[in-house]
C-alpha positions in Angstrom: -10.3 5.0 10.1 -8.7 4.0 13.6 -6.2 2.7 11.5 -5.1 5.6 9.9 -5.0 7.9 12.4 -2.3 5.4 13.7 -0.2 5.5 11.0 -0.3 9.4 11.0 0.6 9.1 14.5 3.6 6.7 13.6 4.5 9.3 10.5 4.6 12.1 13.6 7.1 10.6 15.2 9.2 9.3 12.3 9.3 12.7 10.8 10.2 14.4 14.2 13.5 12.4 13.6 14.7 14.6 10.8 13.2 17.8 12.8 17.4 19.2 12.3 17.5 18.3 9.1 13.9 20.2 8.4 15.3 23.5 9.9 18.7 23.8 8.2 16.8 23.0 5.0 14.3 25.7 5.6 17.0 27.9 6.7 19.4 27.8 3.6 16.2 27.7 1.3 15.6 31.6 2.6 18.9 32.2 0.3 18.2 31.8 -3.5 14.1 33.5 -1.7 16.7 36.4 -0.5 18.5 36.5 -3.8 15.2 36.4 -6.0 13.9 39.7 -4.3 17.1 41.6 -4.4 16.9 41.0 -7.8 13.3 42.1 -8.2 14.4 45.4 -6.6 17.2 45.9 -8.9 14.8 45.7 -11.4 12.4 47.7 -10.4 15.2 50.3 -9.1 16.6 50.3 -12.3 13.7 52.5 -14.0 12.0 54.4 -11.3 9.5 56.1 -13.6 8.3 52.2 -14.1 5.9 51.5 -11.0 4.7 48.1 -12.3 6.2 44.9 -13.8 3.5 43.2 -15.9 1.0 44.5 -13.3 3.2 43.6 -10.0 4.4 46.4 -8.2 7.6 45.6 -5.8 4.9 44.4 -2.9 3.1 42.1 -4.6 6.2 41.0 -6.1 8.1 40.3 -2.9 4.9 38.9 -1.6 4.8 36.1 -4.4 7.8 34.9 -4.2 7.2 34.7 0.0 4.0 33.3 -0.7 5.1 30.5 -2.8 8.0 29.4 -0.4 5.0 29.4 1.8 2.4 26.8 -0.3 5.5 25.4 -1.5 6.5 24.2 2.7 2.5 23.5 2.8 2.3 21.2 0.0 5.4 20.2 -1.5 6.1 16.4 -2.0 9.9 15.6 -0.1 10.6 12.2 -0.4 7.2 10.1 -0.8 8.1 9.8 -4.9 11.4 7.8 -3.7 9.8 5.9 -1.0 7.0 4.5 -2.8 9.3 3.8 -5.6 11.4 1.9 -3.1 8.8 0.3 -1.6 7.9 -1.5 -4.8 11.4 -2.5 -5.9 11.8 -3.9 -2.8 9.0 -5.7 -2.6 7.8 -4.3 0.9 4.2 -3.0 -0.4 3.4 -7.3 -0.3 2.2 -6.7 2.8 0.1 -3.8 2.4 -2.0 -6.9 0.1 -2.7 -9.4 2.7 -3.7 -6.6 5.4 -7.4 -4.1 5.4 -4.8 -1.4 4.2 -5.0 0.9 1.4 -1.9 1.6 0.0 -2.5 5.5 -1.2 -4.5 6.1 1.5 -1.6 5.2 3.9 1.0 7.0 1.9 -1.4 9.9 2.0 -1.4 9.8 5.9 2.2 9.7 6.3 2.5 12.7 3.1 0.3 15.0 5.6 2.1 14.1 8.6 5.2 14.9 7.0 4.1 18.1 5.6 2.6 19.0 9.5 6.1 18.7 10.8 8.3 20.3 8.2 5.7 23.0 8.3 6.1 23.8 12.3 9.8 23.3 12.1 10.0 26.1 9.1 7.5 28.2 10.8 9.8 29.8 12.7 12.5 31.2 10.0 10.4 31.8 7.4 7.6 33.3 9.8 11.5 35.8 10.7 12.1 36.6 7.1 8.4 37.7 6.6 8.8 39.5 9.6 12.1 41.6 8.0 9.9 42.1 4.5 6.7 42.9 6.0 7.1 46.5 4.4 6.7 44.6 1.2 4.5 41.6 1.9 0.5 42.1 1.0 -2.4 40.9 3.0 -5.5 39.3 0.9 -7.7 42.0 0.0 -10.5 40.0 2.3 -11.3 37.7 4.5 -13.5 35.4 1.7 -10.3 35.6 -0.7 -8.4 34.1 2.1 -11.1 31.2 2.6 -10.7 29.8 -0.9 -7.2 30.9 -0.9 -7.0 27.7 2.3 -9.4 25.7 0.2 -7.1 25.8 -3.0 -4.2 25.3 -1.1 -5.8 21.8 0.0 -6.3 21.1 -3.3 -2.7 21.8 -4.3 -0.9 19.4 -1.7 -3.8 16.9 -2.9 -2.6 17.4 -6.6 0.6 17.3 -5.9 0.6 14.5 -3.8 -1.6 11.9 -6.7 1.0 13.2 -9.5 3.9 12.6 -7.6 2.6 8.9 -6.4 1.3 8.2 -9.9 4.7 8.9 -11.1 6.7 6.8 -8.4 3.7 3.6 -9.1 6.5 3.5 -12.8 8.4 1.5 -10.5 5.8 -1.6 -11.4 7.7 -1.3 -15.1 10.9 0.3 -14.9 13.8 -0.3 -12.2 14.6 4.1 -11.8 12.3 6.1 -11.7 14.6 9.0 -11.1 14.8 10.3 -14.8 10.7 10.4 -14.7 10.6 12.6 -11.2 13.3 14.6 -12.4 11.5 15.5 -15.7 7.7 16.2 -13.8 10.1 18.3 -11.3 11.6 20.7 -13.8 7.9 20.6 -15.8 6.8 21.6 -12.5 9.0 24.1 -11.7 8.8 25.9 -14.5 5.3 25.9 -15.3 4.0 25.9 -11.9 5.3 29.4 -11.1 8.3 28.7 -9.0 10.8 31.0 -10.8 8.0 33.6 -11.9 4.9 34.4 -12.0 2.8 33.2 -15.1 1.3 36.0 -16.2 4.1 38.2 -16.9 4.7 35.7 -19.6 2.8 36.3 -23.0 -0.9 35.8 -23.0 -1.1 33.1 -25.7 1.5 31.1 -23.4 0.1 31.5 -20.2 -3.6 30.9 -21.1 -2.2 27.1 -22.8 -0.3 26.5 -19.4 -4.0 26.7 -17.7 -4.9 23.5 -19.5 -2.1 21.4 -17.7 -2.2 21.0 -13.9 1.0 22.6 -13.7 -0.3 26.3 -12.7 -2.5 24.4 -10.0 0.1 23.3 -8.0 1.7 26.6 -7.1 0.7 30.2 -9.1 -3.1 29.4 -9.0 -3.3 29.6 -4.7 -0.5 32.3 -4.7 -2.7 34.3 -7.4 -5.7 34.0 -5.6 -4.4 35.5 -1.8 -2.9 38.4 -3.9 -6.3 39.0 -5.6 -5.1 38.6 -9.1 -8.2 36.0 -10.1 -11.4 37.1 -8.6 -14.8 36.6 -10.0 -16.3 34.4 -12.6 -12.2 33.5 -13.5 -11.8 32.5 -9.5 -14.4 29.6 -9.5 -13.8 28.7 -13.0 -9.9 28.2 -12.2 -11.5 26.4 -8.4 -12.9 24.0 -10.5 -10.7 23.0 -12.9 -8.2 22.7 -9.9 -10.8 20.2 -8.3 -11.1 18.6 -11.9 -7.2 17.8 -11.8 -7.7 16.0 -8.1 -10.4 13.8 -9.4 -8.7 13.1 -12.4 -5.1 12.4 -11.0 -6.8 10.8 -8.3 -8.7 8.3 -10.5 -5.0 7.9 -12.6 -3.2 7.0 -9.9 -5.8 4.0 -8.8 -5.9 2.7 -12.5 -2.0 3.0 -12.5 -2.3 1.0 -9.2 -4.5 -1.7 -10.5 -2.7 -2.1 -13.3 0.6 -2.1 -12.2 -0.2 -4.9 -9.3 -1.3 -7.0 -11.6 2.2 -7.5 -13.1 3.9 -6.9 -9.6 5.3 -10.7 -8.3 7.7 -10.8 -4.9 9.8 -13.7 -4.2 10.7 -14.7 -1.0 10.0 -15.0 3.2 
């Protein structure tokens, strides 16, 4: 494990580079956040004698959409897709195959250290703009809700990270892999609860997206600090959420071994 903790050391410092470029991107992702909730309280402003949207009042509505910029800083995949996709067409992964290092769980390393960074640097202005909404923003309604709220949020940046990875291993049969992460990002995006929240959509819908991993990357957590899943539904949803790790997990090793097989580099 010495190993490792190196090469989360090395990420530290890599990613400490871009620390600028962290901030402004934090910054100027507050703007379409900012523009989301005004329109949420137009909205809501616009038939007063209508307290609740779909079961959201204006708090929990404003504290969704700060919640998921939250998990979505926590757990998001930047650039690990493209670098591992690199890395392959390259050829600089041959000498991750004459060396005692695994390849995920080195990419792994250096996806947590970059997610420790960007999340200090954001701290700060998105930590501000909770600050300015706090009228609006909801605390979990205890303190064990906000224990497997942490747990699932694990979970998430885990599930994220083996779908992204999975997707970039392509790169073993296709020269771009862009048109692939483009598609799982807009899946994602739209089925993981970015632009709404999943169950104001209709009930037939929603309950088919719970089959896919898509909800677990994003609504699930956020649904769980507001309180919306409790009880039997809560561990139920906890375990199908650990069910997609171990299964994109086990994916992206057969992926892995299969694609190496084919994998040849030429050169010194």
């Amino acid at each position: 494990m010495k190993k490792y903790w190196h090469v989360i050391n090395i990420g530290v410092q890599n990613t400490l580079v871009y620390r600028a470029n962290f901030l402004v991107r934090a910054v100027f992702g507050l703007i379409p956040l900012m523009a989301t909730i005004y329109l949420w309280r137009a909205i809501f402003a616009s038939n007063p004698d209508q307290a609740e949207v779909a079961g959201y009042t204006l708090s929990a509505m404003t504290s969704y959409y700060l919640l998921v910029t939250v998990v979505d800083a926590l757990t998001a995949v930047a650039e690990d897709d493209w670098q591992i996709a690199a890395d392959i067409r390259d050829g600089q992964i041959s000498q991750f195959l004459v060396k005692p290092i695994d390849y995920l769980t080195y990419r792994l390393c250096l996806f947590g250290a970059g997610r420790l960074i960007y999340t200090a640097v954001a701290l700060v202005p998105v930590a501000l703009f909770i600050f300015v909404q706090r009228e609006y923003f909801v605390l979990p309604p205890d303190a064990l809700t906000f224990g497997v709220f942490l747990s699932s949020l694990v979970l998430t940046a885990l599930l994220q990270f083996f779908i992204s990875y999975t997707m970039a291993l392509l790169a073993f049969w296709v020269l771009e892999v862009s048109t692939f992460i483009f598609i799982l990002f807009a899946f994602e995006y739209l089925a993981g609860g970015h632009l709404f929240p999943l169950d104001i959509l209709p009930p037939m819908l929603a309950q088919a997206l719970n089959y896919t991993p898509f909800p677990y990357q994003l609504y699930f957590p956020v649904s769980i600090y507001l309180g919306r899943i409790s009880g039997p539904a809560l561990w139920q949803g906890l375990a199908v959420q650990f069910g997609w790790v171990v299964l994109t997990y086990g994916l992206a090793r057969w992926v892995w071994a299969r694609g190496i097989r084919r994998y040849s580099a030429v050169g010194g």
